[in-house]
Backbone as XML, in Angstrom:
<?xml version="1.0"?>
<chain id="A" units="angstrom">
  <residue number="1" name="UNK">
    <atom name="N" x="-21.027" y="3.144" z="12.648"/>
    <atom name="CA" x="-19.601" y="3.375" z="12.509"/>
    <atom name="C" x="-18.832" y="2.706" z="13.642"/>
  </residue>
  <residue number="2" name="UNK">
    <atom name="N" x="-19.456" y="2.645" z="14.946"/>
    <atom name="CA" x="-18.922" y="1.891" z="15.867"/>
    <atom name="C" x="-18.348" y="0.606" z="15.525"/>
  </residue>
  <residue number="3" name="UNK">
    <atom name="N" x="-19.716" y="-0.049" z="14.668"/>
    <atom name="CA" x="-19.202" y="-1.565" z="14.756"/>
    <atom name="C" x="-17.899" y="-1.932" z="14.171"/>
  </residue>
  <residue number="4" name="UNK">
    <atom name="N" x="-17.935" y="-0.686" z="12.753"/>
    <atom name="CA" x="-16.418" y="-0.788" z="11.793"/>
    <atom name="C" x="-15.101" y="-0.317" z="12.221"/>
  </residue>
  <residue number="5" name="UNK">
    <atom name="N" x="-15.198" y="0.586" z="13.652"/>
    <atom name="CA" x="-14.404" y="0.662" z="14.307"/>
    <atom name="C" x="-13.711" y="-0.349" z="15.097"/>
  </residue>
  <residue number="6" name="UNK">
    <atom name="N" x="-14.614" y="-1.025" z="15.880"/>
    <atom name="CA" x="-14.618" y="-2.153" z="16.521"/>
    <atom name="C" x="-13.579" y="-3.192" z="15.763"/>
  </residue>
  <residue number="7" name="UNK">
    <atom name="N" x="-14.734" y="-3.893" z="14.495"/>
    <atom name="CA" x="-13.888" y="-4.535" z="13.192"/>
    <atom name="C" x="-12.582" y="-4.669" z="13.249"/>
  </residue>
  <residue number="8" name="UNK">
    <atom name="N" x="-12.047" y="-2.821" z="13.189"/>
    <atom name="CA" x="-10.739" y="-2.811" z="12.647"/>
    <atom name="C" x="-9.542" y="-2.399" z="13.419"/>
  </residue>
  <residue number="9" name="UNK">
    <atom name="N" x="-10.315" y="-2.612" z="15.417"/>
    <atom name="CA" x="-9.053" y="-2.595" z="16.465"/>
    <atom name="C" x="-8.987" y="-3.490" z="16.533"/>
  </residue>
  <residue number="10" name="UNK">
    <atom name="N" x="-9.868" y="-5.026" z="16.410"/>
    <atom name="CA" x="-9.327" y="-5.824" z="15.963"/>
    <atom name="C" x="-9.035" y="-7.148" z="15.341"/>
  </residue>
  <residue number="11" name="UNK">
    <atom name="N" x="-8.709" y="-6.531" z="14.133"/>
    <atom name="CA" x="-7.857" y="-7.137" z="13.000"/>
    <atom name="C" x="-6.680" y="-5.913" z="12.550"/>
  </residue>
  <residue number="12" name="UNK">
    <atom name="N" x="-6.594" y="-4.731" z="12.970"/>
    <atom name="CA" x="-5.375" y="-4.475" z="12.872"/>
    <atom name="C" x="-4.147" y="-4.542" z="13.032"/>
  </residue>
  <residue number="13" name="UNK">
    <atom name="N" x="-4.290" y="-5.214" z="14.137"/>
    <atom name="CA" x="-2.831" y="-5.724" z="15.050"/>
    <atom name="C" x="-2.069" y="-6.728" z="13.983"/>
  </residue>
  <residue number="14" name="UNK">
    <atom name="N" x="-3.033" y="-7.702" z="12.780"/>
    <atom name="CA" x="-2.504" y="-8.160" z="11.595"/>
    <atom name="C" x="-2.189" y="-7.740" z="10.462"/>
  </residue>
  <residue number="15" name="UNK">
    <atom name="N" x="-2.970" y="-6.200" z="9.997"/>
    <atom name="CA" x="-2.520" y="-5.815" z="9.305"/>
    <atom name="C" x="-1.498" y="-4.435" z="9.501"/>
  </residue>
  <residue number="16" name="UNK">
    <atom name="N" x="-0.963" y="-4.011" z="10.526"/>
    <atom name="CA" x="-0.168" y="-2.890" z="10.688"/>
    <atom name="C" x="1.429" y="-3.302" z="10.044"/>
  </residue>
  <residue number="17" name="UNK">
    <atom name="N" x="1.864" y="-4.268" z="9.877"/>
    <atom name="CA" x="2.943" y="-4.737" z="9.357"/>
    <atom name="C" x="2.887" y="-5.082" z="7.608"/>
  </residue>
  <residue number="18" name="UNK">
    <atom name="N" x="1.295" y="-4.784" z="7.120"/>
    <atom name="CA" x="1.230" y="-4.759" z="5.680"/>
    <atom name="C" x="1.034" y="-3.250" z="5.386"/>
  </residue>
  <residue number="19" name="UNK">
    <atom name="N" x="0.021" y="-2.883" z="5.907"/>
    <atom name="CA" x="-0.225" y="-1.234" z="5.187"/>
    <atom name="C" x="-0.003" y="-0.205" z="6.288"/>
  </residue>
  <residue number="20" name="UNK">
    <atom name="N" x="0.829" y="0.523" z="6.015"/>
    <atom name="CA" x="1.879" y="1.718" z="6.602"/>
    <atom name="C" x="1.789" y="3.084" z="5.894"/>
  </residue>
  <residue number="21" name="UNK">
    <atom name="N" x="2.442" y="3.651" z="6.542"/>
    <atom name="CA" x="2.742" y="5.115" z="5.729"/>
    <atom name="C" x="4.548" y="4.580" z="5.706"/>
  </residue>
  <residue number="22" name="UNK">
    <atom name="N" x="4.903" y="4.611" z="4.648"/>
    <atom name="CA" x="6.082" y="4.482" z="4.654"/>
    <atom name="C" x="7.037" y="5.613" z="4.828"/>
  </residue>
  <residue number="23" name="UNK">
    <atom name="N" x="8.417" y="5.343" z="5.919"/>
    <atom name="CA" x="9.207" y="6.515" z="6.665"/>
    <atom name="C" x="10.513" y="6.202" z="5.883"/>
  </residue>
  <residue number="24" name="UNK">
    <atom name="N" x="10.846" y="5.182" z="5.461"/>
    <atom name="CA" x="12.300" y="5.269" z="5.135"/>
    <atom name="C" x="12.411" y="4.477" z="3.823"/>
  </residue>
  <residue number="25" name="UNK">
    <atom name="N" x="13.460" y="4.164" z="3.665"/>
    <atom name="CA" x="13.887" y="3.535" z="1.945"/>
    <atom name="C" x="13.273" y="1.968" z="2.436"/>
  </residue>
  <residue number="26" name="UNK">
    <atom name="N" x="13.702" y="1.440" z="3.681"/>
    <atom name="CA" x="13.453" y="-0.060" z="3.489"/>
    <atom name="C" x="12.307" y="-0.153" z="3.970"/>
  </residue>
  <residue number="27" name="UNK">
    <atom name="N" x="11.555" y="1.038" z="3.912"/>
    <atom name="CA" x="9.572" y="0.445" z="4.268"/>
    <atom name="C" x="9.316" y="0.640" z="2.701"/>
  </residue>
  <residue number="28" name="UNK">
    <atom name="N" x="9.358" y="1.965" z="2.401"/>
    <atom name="CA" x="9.357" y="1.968" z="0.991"/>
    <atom name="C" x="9.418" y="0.505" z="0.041"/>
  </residue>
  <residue number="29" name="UNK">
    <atom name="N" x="10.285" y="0.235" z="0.058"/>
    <atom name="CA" x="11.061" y="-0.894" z="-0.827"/>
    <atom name="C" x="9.885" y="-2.246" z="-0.145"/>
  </residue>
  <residue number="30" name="UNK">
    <atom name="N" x="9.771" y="-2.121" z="0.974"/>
    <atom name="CA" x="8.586" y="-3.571" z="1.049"/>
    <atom name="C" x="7.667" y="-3.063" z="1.096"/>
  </residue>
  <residue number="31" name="UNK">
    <atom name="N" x="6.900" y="-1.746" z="0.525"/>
    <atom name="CA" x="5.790" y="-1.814" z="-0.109"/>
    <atom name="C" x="5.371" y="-2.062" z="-1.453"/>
  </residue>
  <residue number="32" name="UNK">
    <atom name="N" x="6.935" y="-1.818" z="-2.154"/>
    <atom name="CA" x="6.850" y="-2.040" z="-3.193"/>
    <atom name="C" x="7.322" y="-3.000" z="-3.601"/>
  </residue>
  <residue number="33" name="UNK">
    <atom name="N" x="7.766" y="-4.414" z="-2.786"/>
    <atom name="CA" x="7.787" y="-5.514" z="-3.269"/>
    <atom name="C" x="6.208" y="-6.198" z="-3.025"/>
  </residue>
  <residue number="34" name="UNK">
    <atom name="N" x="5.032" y="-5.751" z="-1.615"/>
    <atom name="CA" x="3.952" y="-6.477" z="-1.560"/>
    <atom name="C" x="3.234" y="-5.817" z="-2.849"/>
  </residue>
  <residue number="35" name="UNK">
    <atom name="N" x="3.423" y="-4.760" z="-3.424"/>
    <atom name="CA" x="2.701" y="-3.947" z="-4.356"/>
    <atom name="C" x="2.660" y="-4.980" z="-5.378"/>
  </residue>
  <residue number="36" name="UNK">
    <atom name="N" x="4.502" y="-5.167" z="-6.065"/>
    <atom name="CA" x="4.630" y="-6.479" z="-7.022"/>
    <atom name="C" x="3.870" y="-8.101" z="-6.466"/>
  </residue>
  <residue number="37" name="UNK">
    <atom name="N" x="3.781" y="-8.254" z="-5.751"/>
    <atom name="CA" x="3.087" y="-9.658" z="-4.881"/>
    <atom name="C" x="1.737" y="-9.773" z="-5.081"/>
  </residue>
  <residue number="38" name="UNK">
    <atom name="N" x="0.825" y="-8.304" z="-5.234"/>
    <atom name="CA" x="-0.041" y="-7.923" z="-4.961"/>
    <atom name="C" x="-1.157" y="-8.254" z="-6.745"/>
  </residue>
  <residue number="39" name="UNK">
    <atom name="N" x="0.241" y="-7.377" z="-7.470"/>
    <atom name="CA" x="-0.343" y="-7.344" z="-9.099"/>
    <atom name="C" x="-0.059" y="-8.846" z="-9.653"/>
  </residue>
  <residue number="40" name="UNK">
    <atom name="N" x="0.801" y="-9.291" z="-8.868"/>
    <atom name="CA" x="1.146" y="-11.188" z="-9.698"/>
    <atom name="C" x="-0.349" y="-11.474" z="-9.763"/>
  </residue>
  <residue number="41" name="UNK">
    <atom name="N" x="-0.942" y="-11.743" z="-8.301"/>
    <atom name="CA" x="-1.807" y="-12.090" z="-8.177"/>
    <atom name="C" x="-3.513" y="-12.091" z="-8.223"/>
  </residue>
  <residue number="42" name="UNK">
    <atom name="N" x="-3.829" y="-10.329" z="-8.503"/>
    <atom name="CA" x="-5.282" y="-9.757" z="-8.664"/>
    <atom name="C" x="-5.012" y="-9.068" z="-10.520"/>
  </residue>
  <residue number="43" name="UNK">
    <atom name="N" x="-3.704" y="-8.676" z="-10.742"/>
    <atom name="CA" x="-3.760" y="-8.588" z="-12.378"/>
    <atom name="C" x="-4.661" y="-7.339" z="-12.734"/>
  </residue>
  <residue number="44" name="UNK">
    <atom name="N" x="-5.514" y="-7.561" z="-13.500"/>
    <atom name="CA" x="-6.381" y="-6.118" z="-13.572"/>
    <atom name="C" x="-7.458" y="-6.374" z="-13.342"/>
  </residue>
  <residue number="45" name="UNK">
    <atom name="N" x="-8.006" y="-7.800" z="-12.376"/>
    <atom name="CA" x="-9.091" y="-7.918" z="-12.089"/>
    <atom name="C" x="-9.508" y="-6.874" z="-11.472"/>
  </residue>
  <residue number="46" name="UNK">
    <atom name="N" x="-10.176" y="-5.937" z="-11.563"/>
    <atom name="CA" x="-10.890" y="-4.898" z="-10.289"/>
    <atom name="C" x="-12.115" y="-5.329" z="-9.631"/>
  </residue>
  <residue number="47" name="UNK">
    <atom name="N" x="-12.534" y="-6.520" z="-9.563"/>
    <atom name="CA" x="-13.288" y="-7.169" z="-8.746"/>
    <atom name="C" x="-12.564" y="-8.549" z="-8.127"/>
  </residue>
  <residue number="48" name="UNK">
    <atom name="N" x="-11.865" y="-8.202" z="-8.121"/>
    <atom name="CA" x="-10.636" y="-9.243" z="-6.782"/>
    <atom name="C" x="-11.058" y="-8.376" z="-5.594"/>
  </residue>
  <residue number="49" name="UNK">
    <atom name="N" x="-11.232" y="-9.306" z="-4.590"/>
    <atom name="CA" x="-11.116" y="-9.085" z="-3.182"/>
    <atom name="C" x="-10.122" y="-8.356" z="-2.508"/>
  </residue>
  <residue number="50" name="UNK">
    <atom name="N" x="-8.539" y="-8.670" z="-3.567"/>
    <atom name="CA" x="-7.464" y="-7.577" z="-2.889"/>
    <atom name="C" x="-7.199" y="-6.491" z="-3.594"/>
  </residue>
  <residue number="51" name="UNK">
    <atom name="N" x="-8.320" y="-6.108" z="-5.002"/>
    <atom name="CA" x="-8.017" y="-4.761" z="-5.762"/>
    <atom name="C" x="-8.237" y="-4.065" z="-4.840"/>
  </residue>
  <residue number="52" name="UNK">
    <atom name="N" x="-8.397" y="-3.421" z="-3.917"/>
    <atom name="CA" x="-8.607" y="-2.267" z="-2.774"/>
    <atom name="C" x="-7.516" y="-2.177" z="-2.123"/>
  </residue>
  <residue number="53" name="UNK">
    <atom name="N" x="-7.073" y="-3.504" z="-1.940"/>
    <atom name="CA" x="-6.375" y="-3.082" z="-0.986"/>
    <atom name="C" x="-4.500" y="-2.990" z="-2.159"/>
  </residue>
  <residue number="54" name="UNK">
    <atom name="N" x="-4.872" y="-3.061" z="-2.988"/>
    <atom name="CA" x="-3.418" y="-2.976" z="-4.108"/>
    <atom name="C" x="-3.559" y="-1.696" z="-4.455"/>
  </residue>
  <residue number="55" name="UNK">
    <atom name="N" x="-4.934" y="-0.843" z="-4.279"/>
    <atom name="CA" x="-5.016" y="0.073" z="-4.657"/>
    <atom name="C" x="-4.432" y="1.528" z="-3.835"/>
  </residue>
  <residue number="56" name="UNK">
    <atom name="N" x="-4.680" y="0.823" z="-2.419"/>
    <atom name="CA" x="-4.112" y="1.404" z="-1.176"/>
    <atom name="C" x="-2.692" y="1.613" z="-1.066"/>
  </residue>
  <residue number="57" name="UNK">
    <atom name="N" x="-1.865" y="0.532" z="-1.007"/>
    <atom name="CA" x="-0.503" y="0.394" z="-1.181"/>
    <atom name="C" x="-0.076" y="1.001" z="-2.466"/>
  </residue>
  <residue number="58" name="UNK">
    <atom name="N" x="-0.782" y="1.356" z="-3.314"/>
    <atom name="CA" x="0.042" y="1.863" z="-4.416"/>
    <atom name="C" x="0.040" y="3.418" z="-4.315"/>
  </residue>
  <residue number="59" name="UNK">
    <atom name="N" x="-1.156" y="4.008" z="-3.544"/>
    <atom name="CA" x="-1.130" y="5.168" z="-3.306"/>
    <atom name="C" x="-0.118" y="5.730" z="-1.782"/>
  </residue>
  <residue number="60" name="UNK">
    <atom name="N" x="0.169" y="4.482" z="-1.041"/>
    <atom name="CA" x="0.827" y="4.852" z="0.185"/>
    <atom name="C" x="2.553" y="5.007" z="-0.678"/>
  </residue>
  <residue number="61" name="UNK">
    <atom name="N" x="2.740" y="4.006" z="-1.988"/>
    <atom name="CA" x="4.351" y="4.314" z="-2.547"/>
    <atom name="C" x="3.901" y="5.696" z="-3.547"/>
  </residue>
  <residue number="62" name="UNK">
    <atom name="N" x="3.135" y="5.963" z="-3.876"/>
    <atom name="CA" x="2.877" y="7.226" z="-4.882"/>
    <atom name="C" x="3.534" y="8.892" z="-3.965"/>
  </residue>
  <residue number="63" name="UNK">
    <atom name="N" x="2.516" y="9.064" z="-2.326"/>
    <atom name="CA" x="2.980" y="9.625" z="-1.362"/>
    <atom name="C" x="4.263" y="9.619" z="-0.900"/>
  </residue>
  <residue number="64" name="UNK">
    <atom name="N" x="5.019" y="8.545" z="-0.906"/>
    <atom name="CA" x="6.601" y="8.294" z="-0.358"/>
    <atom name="C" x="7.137" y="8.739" z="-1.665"/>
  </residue>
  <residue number="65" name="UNK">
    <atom name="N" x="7.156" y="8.405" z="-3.046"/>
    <atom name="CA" x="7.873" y="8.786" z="-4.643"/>
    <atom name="C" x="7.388" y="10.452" z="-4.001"/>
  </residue>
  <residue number="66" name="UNK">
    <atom name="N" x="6.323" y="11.004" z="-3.823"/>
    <atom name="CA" x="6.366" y="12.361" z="-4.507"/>
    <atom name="C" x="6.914" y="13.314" z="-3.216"/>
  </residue>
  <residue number="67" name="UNK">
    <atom name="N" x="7.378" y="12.597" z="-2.138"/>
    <atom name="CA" x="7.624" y="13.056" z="-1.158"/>
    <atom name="C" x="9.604" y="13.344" z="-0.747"/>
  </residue>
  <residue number="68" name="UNK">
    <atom name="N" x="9.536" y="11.883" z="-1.706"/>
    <atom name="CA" x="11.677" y="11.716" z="-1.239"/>
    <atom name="C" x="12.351" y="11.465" z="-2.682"/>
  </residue>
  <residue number="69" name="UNK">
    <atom name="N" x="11.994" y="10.602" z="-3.573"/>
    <atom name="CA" x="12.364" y="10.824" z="-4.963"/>
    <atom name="C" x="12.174" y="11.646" z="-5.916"/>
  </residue>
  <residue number="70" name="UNK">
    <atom name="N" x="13.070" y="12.382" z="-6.251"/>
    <atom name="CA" x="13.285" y="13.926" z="-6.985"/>
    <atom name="C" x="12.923" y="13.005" z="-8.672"/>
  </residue>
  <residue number="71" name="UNK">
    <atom name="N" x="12.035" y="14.105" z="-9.249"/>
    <atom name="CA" x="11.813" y="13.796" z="-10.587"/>
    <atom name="C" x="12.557" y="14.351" z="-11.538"/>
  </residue>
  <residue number="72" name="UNK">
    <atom name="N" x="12.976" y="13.266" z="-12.447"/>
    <atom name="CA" x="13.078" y="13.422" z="-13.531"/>
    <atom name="C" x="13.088" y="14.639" z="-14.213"/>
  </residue>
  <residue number="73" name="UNK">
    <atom name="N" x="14.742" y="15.697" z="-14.848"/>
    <atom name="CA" x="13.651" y="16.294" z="-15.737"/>
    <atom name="C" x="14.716" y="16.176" z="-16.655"/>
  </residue>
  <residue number="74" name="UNK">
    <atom name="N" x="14.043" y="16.641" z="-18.134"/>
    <atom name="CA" x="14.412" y="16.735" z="-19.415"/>
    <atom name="C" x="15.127" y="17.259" z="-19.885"/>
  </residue>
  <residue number="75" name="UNK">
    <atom name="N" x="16.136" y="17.399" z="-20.501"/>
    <atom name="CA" x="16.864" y="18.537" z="-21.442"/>
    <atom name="C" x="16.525" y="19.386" z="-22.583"/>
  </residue>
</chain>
């Protein structure tokens, strides 16, 4: 586990400006434009190299939607 620790102090310093916990509307909003950037390009391959990580970002805007955008309801 060390070594994957190691790994990922550093190469994080490159990715901390892609994958976030998003705090406000305009982190929000550029996760969900790399999200769109993300599907142009891996599609529904789930053996793309970046399905993991599209999979990540979609769950970091899922957390921000169920956290600050009020749902929908019906009449």
């Amino acid at each position: 586990m060390a070594t994957e620790v190691q790994t990922a102090e550093r190469v994080w310093p490159a990715l901390a400006s892609i994958v976030f916990v998003p705090h406000s509307e305009s982190e929000y909003q550029r996760l969900v434009g790399l999200l769109d950037a993300l599907i142009d390009v891996v599609g529904e391959d789930e053996n793309h190299s970046l399905a993991s990580l599209m999979e990540v970002i979609g769950v970091l805007i899922e957390k921000y939607e169920g956290e600050h955008v009020p749902e929908l309801t019906t009449i």
